[in-house]
C-alpha positions as CSV (number, residue, x, y, z in Angstrom):
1,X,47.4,42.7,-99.1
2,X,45.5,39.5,-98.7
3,X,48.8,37.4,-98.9
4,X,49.5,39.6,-96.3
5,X,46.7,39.1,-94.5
6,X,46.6,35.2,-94.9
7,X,50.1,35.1,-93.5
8,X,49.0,36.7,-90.6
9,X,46.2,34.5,-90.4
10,X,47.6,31.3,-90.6
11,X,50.5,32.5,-87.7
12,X,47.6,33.7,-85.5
13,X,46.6,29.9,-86.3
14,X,49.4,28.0,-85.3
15,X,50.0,30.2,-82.4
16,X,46.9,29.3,-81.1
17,X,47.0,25.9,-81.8
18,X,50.0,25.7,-79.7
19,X,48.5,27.0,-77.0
20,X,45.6,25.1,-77.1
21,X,48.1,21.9,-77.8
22,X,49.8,23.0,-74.3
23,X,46.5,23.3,-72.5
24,X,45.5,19.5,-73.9
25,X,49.0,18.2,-72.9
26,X,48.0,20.0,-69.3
27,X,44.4,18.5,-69.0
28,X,45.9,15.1,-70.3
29,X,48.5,15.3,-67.5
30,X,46.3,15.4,-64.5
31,X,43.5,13.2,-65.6
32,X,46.3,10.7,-66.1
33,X,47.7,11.7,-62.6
34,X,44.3,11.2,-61.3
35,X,43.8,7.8,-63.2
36,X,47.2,6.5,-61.5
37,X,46.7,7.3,-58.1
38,X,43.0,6.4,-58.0
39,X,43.9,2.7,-59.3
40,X,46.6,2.6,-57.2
41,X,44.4,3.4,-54.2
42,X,41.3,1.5,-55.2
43,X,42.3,-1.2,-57.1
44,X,43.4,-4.1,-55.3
45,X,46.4,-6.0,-57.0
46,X,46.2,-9.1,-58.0
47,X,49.1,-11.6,-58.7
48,X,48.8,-14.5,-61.8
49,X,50.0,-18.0,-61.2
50,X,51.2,-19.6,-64.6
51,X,51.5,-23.0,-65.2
52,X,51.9,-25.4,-68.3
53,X,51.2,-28.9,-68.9
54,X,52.8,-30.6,-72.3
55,X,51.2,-33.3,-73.7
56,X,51.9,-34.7,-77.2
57,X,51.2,-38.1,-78.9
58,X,52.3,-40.9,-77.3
59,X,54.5,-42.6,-80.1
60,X,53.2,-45.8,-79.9
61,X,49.5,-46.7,-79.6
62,X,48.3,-50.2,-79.0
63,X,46.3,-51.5,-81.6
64,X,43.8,-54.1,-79.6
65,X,41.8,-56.2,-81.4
66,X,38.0,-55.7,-79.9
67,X,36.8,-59.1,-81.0
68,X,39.3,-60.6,-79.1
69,X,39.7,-59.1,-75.9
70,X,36.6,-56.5,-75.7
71,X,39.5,-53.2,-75.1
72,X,39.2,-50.7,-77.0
73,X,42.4,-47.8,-76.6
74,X,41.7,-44.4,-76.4
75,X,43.0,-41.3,-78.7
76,X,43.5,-37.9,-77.2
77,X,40.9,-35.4,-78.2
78,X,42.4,-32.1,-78.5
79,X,39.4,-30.3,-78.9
80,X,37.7,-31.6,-75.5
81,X,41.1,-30.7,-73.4
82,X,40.0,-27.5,-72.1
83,X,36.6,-29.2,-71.1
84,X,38.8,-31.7,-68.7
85,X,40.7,-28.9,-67.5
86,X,37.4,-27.1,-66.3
87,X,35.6,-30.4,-65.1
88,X,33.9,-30.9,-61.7
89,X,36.0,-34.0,-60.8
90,X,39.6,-31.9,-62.0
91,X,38.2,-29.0,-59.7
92,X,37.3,-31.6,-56.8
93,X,40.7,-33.1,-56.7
94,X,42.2,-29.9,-57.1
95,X,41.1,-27.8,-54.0
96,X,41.5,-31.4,-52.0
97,X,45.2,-31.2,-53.0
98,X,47.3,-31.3,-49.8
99,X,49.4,-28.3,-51.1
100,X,46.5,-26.0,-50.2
101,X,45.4,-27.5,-47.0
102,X,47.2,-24.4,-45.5
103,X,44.8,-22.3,-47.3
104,X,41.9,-24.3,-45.6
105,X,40.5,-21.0,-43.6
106,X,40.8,-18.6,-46.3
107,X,38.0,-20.1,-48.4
108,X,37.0,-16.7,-49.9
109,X,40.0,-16.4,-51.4
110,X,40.3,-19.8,-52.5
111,X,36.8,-19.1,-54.4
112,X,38.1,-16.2,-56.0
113,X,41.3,-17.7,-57.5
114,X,38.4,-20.6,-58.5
115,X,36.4,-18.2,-60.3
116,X,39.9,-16.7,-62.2
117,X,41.5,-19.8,-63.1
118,X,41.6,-19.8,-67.0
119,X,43.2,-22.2,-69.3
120,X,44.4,-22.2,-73.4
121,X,45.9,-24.4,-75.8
122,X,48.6,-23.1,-77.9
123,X,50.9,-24.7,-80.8
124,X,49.0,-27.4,-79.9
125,X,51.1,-29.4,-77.5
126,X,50.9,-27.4,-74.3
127,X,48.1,-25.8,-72.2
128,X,48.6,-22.8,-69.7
129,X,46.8,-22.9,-66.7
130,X,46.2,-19.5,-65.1
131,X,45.3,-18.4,-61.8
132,X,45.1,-15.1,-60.0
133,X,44.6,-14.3,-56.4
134,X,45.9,-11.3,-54.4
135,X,48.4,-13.4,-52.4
136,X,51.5,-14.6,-55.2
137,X,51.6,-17.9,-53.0
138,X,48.3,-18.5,-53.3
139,X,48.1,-18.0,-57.1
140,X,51.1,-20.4,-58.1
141,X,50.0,-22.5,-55.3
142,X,46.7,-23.4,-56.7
143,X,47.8,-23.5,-60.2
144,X,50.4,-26.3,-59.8
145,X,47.7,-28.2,-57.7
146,X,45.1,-27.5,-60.7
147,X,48.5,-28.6,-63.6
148,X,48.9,-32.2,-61.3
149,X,45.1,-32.8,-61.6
150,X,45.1,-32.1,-65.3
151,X,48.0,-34.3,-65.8
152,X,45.7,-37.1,-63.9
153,X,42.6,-36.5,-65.3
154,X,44.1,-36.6,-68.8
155,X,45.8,-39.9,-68.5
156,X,42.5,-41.2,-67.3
157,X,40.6,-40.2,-70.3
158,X,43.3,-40.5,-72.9
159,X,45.3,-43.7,-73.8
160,X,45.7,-46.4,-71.3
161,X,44.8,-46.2,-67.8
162,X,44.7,-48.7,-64.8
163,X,41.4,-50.1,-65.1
164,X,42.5,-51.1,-69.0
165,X,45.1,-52.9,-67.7
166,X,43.2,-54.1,-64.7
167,X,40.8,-55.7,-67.2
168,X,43.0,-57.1,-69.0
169,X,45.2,-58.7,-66.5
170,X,41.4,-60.6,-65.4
171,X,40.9,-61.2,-69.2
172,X,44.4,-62.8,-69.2
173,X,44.1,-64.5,-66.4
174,X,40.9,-66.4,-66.9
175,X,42.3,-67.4,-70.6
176,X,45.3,-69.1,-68.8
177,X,43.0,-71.0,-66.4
178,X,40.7,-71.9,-69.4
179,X,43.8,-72.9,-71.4
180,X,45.5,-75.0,-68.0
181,X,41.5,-76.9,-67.6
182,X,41.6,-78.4,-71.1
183,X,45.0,-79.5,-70.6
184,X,44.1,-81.3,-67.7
185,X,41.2,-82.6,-69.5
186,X,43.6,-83.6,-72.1
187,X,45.7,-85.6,-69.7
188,X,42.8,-87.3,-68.0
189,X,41.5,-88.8,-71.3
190,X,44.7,-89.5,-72.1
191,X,45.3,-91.9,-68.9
192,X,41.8,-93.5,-68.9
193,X,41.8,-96.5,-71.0
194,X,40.6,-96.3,-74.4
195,X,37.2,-96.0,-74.9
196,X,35.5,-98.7,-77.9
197,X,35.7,-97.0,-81.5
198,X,33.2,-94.7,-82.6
199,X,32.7,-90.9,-81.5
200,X,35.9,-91.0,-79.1
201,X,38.3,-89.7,-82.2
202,X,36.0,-86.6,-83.0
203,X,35.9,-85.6,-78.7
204,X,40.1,-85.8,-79.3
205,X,40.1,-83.9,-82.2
206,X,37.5,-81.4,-80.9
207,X,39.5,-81.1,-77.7
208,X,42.7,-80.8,-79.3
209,X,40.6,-77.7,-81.2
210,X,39.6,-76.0,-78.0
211,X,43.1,-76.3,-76.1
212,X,45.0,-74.8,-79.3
213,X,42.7,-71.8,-79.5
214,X,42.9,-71.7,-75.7
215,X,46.7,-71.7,-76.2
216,X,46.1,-68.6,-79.0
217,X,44.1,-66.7,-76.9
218,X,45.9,-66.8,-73.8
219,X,49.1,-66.0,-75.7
220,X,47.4,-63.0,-77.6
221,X,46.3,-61.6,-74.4
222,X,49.4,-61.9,-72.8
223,X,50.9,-59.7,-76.0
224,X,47.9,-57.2,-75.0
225,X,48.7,-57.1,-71.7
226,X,52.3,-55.8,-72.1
227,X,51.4,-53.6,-75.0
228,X,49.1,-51.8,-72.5
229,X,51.6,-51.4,-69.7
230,X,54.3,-49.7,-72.3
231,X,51.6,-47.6,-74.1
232,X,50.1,-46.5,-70.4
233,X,54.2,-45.8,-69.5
234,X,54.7,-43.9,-72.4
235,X,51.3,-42.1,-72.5
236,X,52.6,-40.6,-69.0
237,X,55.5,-39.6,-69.9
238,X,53.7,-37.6,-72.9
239,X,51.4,-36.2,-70.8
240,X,53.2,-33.8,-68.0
241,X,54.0,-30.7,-66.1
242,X,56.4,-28.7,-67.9
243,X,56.5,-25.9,-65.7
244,X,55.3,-25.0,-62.9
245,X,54.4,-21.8,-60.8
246,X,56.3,-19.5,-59.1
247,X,55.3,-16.6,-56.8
248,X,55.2,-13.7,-58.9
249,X,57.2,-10.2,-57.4
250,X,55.4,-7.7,-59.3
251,X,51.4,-8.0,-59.9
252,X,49.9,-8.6,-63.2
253,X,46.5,-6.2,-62.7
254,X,46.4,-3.7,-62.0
255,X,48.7,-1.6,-64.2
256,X,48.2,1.5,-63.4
257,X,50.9,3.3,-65.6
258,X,49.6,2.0,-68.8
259,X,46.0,3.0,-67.7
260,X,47.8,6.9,-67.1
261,X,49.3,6.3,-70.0
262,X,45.9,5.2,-72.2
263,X,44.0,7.9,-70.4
264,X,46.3,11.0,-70.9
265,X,46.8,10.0,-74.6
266,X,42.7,10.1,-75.1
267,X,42.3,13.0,-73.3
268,X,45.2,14.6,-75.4
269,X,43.9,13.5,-78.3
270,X,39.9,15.1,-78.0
271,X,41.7,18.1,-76.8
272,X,43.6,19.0,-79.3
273,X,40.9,17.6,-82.1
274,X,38.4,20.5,-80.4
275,X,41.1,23.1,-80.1
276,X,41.6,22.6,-84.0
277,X,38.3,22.2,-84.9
278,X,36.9,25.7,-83.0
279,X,40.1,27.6,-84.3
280,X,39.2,26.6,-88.2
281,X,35.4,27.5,-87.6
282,X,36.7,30.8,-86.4
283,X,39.0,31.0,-88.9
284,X,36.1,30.5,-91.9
285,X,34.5,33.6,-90.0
């Protein structure tokens, strides 16, 4: 009799259970209906402009000597990248870009993508720059502007730039004119007559001195100066847009589908964890 009885018990059980599993997979229905067409009608769409900029070691690094020629090269700093990607001067020339002159009466907009833009490092050679903005255009649009100021900014701060090899073509420069004045003080002494003996033999020797580490400067600058241009080529070509934005067809947020989806599945979820936990109380009755 009580096996009986439990039988009937436990298929009274399920049978409600199923019914209450119906009414959850109901409930969970609508509110996800509900949650899909109230972000669809309130949510305004926004679109993600993607680009990436590749940088990697340049593979050959000038090694200056500071005593020398007062230069010291730079090495990238991986760690401070995202810092120049965020910087005032990077933001400046980016929203002064001529590609967004177009954009020039839509400023709120132009904040907003401003106040999205977002950038990562990952395996450690590229960053991704992202922007979003309810117009596609817009979003890529300001992204490959931001990319092309990263790409400047970072071969300002990292290896060679123009005002290392601006100071040492003035560097070089003066050395040659400090090497071609001894040599015409050289030639002067040379074609005077010849002075009595006595202090004239250590001025020539001291002269000769002077022009030879003239000559050794000027020639180790020179060296310098062409190691910087190649390095400052190279460093370029390391650092560089490796792909830029496109206009994007479907937006990135919101998703409204996978919100339905992540709603039903919690509602479902409590539902059914209520339905089984009042059917066992009433079942320990």
């Amino acid at each position: 009799m009580n096996q009986a009885q439990d039988t009937v018990n436990l298929s009274g059980l399920l049978r409600r259970l199923l019914r209450g599993a119906i009414a959850a997979g109901l409930l969970a229905a609508v509110i996800a209906a509900v949650v899909w067409v109230g972000g669809l009608l309130t949510i305004r769409p926004t679109y993600q402009g993607l680009a990436l900029v590749q940088f990697s070691d340049p593979p050959i690094y000038p090694n200056f000597a500071d005593a020398l020629i007062g230069v010291t090269p730079l090495v990238m700093d991986r760690k401070s990248l995202p810092l120049q990607a965020v910087s005032a001067e990077v933001m400046a020339r980016t929203f002064a870009d001529a590609s967004l002159a177009t954009y020039a009466d839509r400023e709120q907009e132009l904040d907003k993508a401003r106040e999205s833009m977002t950038c990562n490092i990952f395996a450690k050679t590229t960053m991704d720059l992202s922007v979003r903005s309810a117009d596609p255009q817009l979003a890529a649009d300001v992204a490959n502007a931001w990319a092309e100021a990263v790409v400047w900014r970072l071969n300002q701060d990292n290896g060679i730039n123009d005002s290392t090899i601006t100071l040492l073509e003035e560097r070089t420069e003066a050395a040659r004119e400090h090497w071609a004045g001894l040599h015409k003080q050289w030639a002067g002494k040379s074609q005077a007559a010849a002075p009595p003996a006595g202090g004239s033999s250590f001025e020539a020797d001291r002269l000769a001195v002077d022009i030879e580490v003239a000559r050794n400067l000027y020639f180790a600058l020179s060296q310098a100066l062409e190691q910087a241009r190649l390095s400052r080529d190279v460093s370029r070509e390391s650092i560089s847009v490796s792909l830029r934005a496109l206009p994007q067809d479907r937006p990135s947020n919101p998703q409204p589908r996978r919100y339905a989806a992540m709603a039903g599945l919690i509602i479902f979820s409590v539902s059914l964890f209520i339905v089984l936990v009042v059917e066992l109380s009433r079942l320990e009755r």
